[in-house]
C-alpha positions in Angstrom: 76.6 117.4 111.2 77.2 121.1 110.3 80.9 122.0 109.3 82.0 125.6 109.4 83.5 127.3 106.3 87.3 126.9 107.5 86.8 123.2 108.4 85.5 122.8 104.5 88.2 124.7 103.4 90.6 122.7 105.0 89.2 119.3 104.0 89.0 120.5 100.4 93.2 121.7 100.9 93.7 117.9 102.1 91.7 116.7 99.6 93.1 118.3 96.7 96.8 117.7 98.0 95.8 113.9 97.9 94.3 114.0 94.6 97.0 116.2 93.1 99.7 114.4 94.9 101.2 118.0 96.0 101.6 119.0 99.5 99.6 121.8 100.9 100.1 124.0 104.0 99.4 122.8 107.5 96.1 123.9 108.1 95.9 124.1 112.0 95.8 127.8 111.7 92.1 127.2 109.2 90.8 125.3 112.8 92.8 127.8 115.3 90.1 128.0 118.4 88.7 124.6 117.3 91.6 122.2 118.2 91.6 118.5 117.6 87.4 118.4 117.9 87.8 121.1 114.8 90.2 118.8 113.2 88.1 115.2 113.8 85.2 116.8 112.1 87.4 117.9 109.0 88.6 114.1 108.8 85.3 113.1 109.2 84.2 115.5 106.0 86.6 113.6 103.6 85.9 110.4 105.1 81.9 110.9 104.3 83.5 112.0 100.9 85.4 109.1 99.9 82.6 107.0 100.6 80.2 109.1 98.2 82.7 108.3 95.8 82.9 104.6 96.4 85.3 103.9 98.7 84.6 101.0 100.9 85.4 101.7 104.8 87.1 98.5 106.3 88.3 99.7 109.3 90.4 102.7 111.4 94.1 102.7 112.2 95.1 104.0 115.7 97.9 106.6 115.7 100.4 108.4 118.4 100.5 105.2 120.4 103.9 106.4 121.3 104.3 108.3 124.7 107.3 110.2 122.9 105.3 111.0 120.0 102.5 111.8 122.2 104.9 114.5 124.1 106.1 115.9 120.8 102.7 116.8 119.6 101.3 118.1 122.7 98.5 115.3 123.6 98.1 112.8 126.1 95.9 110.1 124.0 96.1 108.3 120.4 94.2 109.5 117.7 92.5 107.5 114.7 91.8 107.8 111.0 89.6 105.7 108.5 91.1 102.8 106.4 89.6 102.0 102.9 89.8 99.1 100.6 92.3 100.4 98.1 94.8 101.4 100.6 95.3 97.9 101.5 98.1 96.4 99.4 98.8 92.4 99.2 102.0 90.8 99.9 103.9 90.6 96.3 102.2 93.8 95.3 104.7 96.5 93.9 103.7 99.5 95.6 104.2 102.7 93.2 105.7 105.4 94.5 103.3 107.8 92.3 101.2 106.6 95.2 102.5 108.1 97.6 103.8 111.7 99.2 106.0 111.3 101.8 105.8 108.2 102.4 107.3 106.3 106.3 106.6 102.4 107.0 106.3 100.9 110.2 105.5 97.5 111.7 101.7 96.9 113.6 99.8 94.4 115.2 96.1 94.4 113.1 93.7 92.8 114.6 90.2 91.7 112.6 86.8 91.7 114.3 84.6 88.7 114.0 81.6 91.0 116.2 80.4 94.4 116.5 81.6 96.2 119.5 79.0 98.4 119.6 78.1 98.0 123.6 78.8 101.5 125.6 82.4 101.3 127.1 83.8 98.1 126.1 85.9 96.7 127.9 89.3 94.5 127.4 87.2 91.3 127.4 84.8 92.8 125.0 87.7 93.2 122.8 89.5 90.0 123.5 86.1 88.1 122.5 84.9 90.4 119.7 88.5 89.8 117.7 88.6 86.8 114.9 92.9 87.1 114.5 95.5 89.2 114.9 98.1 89.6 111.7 101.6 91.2 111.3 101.1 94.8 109.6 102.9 97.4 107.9 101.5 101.0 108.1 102.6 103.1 105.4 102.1 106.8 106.8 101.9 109.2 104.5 101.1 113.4 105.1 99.7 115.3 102.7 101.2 118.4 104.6 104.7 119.8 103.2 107.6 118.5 104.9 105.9 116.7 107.4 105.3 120.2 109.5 102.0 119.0 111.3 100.9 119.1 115.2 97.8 117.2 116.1 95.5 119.3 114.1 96.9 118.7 111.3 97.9 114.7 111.6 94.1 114.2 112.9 92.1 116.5 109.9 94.6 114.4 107.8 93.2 111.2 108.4 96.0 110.5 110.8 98.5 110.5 108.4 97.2 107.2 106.3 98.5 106.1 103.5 98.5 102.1 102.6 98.7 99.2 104.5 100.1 95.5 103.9 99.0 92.7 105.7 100.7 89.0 106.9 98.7 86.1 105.4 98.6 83.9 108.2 96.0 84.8 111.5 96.5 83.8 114.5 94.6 83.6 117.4 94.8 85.9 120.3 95.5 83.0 122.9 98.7 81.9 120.4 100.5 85.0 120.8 101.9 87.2 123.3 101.2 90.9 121.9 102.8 92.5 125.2 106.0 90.6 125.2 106.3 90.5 121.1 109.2 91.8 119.5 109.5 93.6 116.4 112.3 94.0 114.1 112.3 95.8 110.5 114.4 95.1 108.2 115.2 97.5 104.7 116.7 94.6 102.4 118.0 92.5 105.3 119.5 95.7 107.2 117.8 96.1 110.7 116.1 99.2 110.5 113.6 99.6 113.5 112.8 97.7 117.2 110.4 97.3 119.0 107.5 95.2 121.1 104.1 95.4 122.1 105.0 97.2 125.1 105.5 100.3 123.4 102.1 100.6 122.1 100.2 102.2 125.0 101.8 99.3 127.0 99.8 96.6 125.0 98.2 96.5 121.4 95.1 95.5 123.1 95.1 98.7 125.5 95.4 100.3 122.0 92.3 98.6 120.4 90.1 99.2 123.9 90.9 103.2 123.3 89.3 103.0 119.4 86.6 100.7 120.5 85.8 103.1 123.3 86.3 106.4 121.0 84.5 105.2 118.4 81.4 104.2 120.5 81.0 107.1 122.4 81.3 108.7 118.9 78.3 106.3 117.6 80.5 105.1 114.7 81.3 101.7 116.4 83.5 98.8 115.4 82.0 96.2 113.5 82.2 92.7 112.5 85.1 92.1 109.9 86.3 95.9 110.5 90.4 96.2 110.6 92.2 97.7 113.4 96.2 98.6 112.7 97.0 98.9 116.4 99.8 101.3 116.7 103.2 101.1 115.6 105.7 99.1 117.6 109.0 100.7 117.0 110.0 103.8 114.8 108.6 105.2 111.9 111.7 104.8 109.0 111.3 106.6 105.7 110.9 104.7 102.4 113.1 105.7 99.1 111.9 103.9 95.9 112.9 100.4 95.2 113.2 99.9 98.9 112.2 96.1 100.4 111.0 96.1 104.0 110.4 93.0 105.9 108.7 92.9 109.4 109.1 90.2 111.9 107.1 89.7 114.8 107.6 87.2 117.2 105.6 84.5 117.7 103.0 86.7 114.8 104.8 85.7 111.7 106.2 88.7 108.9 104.8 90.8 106.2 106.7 91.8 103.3 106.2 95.8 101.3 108.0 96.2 98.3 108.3 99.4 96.4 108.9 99.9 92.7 111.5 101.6 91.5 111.7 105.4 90.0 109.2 105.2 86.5 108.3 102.5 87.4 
């Protein structure tokens, strides 16, 4: 794939942000003319990058699964971004802030493939029969972006706004849960912080997972066997302060626990 000299030079202001840990500009006005295609190929530059330099590609997270969201940014679909290796973090893991940007948590539905779904157009069923188990998730967003001043150019060329990601310990099976129905409640030290359910992630997490299965197919990058999929968040996005303790409860999914270490620490 060719990449014109704007699209490098915004990957390399994204890149150097992350690697720095200091926010750049927004660059939507470096793909002006190109819109989100523009911005999809400058993810897709520091994607191919992080694998040169190791990183091990376990999966994409699905973002702006939120109508509101959706309206805010000017689009009428999700996007998605790659997930790597070291930006999952384990349950009893102190997260470090020096980590970290910006950083907002919110609660998922992940699902894990136990097949490719690498058919044209798959379907719900494909989906439903291609998935292993389903886990309670925290997505910590990050933006590498000052001040969180992004439109959909920006979130997307950003690797929709990734950070790190925690995941429950105990699967379940598709046919135990509910994932329409399921409620979600996030907690910052035992203080309810965010709501939601399954509904309010383009009406199901599932309807969620058929829109990256279909996306990334079409794209010829298709889902594969083992591959992680953080399904959308189910409530608000809340922001995190060091030292903070969120705990996520989904019903009839089980909870998953992020810790944060404090200042120097």
């Amino acid at each position: 794939m060719s990449y014109t000299q704007n699209e490098q030079r915004a990957a390399e202001a994204l890149r150097y942000s992350q690697q720095q840990r200091q926010a750049c500009e927004p660059v939507r006005e470096l793909l002006a003319g190109g819109g989100i295609d523009a911005a999809y190929r400058v993810q897709q530059i520091n994607t191919d990058y992080a694998q040169q330099q190791g990183c091990r590609l376990v999966g994409r997270k699905i973002g702006l699964t939120s109508k509101v969201v959706q309206t805010q940014l000017g689009v009428d679909q999700p996007d998605f971004g790659a997930l790597f290796a070291d930006m999952a973090v384990c349950e009893g893991e102190e997260i470090a802030m020096s980590r970290l940007m910006q950083p907002k948590i919110e609660g998922e539905v992940a699902l894990v493939l136990e097949s490719d779904l690498a058919m044209d157009n798959p379907t719900i069923a494909d989906v439903i029969s291609a998935s292993a188990y389903v886990l309670p998730a925290l997505e910590i967003v990050d933006s590498r972006v000052a001040n969180w001043d992004i439109r959909i150019e920006d979130t997307v060329a950003d690797n929709a706004s990734s950070g790190l990601f925690v995941l429950g310990g105990t699967p379940k099976l598709l046919n135990q849960v509910d994932l329409k129905a399921c409620g979600m409640s996030l907690f910052r030290r035992g203080e309810p912080v965010s709501t939601g359910a399954g509904q309010a992630c383009l009406g199901h997490p599932l309807s969620a997972a058929v829109w990256l299965a279909k996306t990334m197919s079409r794209l010829e990058q298709p889902l594969r066997t083992g591959d992680i999929i953080l399904t959308g968040a189910l409530g608000p996005m809340v922001p995190v302060q060091a030292g903070d303790v969120f705990d996520c409860e989904i019903s009839g999914l089980g909870s998953v626990r992020a810790s944060f270490a404090k200042e120097g620490v």
